[in-house]
N, C-alpha and C positions, 0 to 999 in steps of 0.2 A: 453518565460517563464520568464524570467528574467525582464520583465517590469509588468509582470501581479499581481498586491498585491494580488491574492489568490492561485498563486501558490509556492510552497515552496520546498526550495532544502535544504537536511540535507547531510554533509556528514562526515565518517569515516577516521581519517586521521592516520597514524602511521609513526611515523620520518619521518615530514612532505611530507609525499605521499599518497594521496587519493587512502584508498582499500577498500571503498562502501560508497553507496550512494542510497539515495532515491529522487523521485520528487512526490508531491503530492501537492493536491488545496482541496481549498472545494466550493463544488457543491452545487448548487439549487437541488432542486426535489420537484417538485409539487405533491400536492395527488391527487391519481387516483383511480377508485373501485377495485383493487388490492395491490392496493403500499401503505404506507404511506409519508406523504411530509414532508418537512424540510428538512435544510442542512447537509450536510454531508461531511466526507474527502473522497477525491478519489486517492487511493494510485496510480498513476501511473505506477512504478515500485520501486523494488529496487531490486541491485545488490550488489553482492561484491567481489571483487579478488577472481578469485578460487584459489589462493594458503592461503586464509585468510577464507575461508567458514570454519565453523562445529567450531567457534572459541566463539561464541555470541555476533557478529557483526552485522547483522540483529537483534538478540534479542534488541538490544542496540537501535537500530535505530526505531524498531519497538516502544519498551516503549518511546522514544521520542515521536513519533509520535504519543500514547495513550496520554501521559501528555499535550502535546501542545492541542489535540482537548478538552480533560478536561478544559483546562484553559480558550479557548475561548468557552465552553457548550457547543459544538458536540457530539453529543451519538452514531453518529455509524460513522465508516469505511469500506468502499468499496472497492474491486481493482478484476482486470480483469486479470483471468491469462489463459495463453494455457494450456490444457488440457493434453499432452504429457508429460510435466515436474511434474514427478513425485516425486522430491526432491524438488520445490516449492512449491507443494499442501502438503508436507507433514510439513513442516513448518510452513506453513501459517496455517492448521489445530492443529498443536503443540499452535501455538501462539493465539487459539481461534475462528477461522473461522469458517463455515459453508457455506456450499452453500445455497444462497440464491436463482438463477436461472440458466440456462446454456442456449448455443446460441449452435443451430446446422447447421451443413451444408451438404452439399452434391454435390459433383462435378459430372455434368453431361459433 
């Protein structure tokens, strides 16, 4: 990650100790007869200290991450999250998401 110029690491520091962080790139996406194409950012994750959540440190992180795709003309953001974290979907929906698609599985 560290060598690749399209991925990008932001992070949160407070009395010089990192308590979150995000890693994100921007993506190719070709159009398809359901998709549209162009690039886009792909939020990889972000984290941040659970003794620093519910602070607006993600918020913080997030509008970064809104301003930097503005700057280089990116109109949309993406990211992949698990299904069971239901304090991530509920932020990420706070912060303007929608579900786009879902992956399912089935263990036989």
């Amino acid at each position: 990650m560290w060598n690749n110029e399209k991925c990008k690491i932001v992070v949160a520091i407070d009395s010089g100790r990192i308590i979150g962080y995000s890693i994100f790139s921007i993506a190719p996406k070709k159009e398809a007869l359901f998709m549209r194409g162009g690039d886009y950012l792909d939020i990889d994750e972000i984290c941040i200290d659970k003794d620093h959540r519910r602070q607006g440190i993600a918020s913080s992180i997030m509008k970064y991450i809104e301003n930097y795709a503005k700057k280089i003309v990116i109109e949309r953001i993406v990211l992949n999250m698990w299904e069971f974290n239901e304090e991530a979907r509920s932020f990420y929906e706070k912060s303007g998401f929608k579900t786009y698609r879902r992956y399912l599985e089935r263990c036989i």
